[in-house]
C-alpha positions as a printed NumPy array, in Angstrom:
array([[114.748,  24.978, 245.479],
       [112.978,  27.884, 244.551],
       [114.722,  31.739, 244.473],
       [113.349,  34.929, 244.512],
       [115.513,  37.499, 243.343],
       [115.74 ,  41.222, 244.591],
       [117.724,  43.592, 242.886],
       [118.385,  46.762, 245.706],
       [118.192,  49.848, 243.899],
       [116.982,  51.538, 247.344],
       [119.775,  54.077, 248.176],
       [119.67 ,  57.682, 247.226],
       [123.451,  56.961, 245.215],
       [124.859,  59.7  , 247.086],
       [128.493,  58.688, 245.152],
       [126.698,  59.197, 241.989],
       [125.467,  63.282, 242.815],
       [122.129,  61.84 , 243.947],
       [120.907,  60.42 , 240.782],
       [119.331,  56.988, 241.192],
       [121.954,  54.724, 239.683],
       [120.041,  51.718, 239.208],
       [118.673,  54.231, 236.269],
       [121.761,  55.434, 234.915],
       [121.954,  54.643, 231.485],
       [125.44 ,  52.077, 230.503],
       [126.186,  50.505, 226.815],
       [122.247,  51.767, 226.191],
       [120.673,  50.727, 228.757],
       [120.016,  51.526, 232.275],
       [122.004,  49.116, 235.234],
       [119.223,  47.932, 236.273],
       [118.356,  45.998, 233.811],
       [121.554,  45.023, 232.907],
       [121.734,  43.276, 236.409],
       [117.631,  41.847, 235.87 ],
       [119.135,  40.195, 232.513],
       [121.988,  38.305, 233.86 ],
       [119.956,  37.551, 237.425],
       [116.502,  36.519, 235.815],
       [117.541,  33.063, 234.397],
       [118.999,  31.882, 237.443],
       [116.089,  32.731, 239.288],
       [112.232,  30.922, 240.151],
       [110.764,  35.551, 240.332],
       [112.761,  38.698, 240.428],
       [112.021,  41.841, 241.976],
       [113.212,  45.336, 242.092],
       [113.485,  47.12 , 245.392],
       [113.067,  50.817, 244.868],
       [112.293,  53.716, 246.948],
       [112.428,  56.529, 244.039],
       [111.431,  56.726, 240.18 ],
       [108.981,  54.146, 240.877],
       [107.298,  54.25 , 237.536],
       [110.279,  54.188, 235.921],
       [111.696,  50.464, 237.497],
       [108.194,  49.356, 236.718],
       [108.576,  50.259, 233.102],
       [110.744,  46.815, 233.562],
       [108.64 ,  44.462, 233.468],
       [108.926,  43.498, 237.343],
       [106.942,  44.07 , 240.206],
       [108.727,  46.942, 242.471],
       [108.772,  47.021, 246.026],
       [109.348,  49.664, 248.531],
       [111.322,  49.196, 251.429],
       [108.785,  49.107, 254.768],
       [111.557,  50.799, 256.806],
       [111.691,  54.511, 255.671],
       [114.688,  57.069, 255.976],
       [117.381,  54.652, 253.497],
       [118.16 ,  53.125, 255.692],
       [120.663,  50.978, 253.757],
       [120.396,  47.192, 251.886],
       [119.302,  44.889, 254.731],
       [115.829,  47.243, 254.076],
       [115.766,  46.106, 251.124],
       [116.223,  42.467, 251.699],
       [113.767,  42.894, 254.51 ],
       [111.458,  43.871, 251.665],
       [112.308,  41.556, 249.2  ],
       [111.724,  38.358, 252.052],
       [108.699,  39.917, 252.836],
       [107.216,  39.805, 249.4  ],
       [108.807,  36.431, 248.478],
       [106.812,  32.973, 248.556],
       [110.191,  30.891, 248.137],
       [112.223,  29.69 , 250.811],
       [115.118,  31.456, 249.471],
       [116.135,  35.205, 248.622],
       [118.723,  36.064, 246.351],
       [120.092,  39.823, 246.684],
       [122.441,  41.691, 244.113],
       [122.865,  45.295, 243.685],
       [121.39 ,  47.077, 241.046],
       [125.05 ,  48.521, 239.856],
       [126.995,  45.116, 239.215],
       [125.969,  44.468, 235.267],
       [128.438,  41.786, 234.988],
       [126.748,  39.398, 237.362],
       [128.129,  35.903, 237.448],
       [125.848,  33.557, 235.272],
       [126.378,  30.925, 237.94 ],
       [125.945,  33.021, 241.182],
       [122.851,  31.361, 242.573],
       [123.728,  27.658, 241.867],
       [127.206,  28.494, 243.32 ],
       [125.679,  30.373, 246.259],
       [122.758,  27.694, 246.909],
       [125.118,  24.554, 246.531],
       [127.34 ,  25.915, 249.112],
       [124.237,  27.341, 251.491],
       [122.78 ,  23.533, 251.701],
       [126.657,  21.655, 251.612],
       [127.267,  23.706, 255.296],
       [123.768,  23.686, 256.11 ],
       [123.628,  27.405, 256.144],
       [121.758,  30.094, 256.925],
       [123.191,  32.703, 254.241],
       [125.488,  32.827, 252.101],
       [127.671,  35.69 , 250.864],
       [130.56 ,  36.2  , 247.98 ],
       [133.804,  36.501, 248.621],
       [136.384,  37.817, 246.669],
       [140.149,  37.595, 247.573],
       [140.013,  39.028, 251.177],
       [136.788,  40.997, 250.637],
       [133.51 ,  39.814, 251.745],
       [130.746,  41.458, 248.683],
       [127.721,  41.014, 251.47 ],
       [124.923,  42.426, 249.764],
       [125.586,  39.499, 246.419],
       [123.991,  36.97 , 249.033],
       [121.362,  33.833, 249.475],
       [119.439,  33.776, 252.423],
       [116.518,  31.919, 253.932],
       [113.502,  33.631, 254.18 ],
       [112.598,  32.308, 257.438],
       [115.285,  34.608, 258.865],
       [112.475,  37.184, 258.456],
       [111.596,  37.437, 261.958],
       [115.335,  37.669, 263.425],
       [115.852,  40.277, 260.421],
       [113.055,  42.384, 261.784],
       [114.232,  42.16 , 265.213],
       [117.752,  43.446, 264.263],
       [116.334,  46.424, 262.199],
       [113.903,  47.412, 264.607],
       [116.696,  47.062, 267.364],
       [118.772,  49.255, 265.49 ],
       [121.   ,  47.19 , 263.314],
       [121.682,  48.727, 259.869],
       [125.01 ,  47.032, 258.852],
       [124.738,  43.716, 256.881],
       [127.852,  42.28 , 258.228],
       [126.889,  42.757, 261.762],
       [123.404,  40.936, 260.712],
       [125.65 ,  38.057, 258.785],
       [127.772,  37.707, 262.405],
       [124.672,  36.696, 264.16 ],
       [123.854,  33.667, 262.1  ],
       [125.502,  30.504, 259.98 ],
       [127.151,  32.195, 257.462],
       [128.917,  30.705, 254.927],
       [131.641,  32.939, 252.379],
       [131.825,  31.127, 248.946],
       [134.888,  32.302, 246.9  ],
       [134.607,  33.302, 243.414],
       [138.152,  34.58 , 243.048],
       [138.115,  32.686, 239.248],
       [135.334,  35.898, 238.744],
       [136.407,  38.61 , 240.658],
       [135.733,  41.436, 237.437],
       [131.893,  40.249, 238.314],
       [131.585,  42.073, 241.154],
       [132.83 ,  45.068, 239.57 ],
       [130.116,  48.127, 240.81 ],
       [129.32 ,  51.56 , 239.782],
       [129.128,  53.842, 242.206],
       [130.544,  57.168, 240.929],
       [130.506,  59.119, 237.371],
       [134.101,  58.28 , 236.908],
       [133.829,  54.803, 237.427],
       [131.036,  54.199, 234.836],
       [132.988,  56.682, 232.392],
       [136.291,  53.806, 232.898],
       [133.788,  51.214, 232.217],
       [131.893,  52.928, 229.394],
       [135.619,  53.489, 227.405]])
């Protein structure tokens, strides 16, 4: 089954004094493509959804969306994106501050989507739900657009309205490790 895979580096990374972390440079190279090297095998395309620095995601190698829904307006505008410009029948989404990825987050994701019969699934680790590492069927498109123009901006609240299936990955949980502030990529970086 073919994936496309969007990595959401939409936000304005408030947490990180406005810079646009997907950018920020860790072990020599931006996060970004940390997260683009560890997705990009597991996946059929990848894209980058970006709303600033354009050129500078495209300097990537990957074609760079926009989200269609101005004002950041959060990750499910992204994803909205990202299904929008895909021609598979699945999406993959990760954010563009995780650089330790799982290798085996799609297959894990995927096998566990078509075992339930599924309409998404999400991550889980321990007690916490990671809902923007998720798989989804792009035909969900159309109820995706309905929620956003209705209003909807939280991805949970999107999740709640369809089959959604949590796969653990407690034996990874480091994985899911994010940077969202100067301090935490200084930890990281020592």
């Amino acid at each position: 089954m073919e994936v496309t895979g969007v990595v959401l580096a939409g936000g304005k990374g408030q947490r990180m004094g406005g810079v646009d972390k997907g950018l920020i440079l860790f072990q020599g190279k931006p996060l970004v493509a940390h997260v683009a090297d560890r997705l990009k095998p597991q996946v059929d395309r990848l894209l980058i959804n970006a709303n600033r620095e354009l050129e500078a995601y495209r300097q990537l190698g990957y074609p760079v969306v926009s989200d269609d829904i101005t004002g950041f307006i959060g990750p499910l505008a992204g994803l909205h994106r990202g299904m929008r410009h895909a021609a598979t029948l699945f999406v993959v989404t990760v954010p563009c501050d995780a650089p330790f990825l799982p290798a085996d987050l799609v297959g894990r994701l995927q096998a566990a989507l078509v075992q339930h019969a599924a309409d998404v699934a999400v991550v889980k680790t321990g007690p916490w739900r990671q809902p923007v590492f998720s798989l989804c069927r792009t035909t969900l498109l159309p109820d995706l657009t309905r929620f956003l123009q209705g209003g909807g901006r939280k991805v949970d609240a999107w999740y709640a309205r369809l089959n959604t299936v949590e796969v653990s990955f407690d034996d990874q949980p480091a994985a899911f490790t994010n940077i969202n502030t100067p301090e935490e990529l200084a930890c990281l970086e020592h």
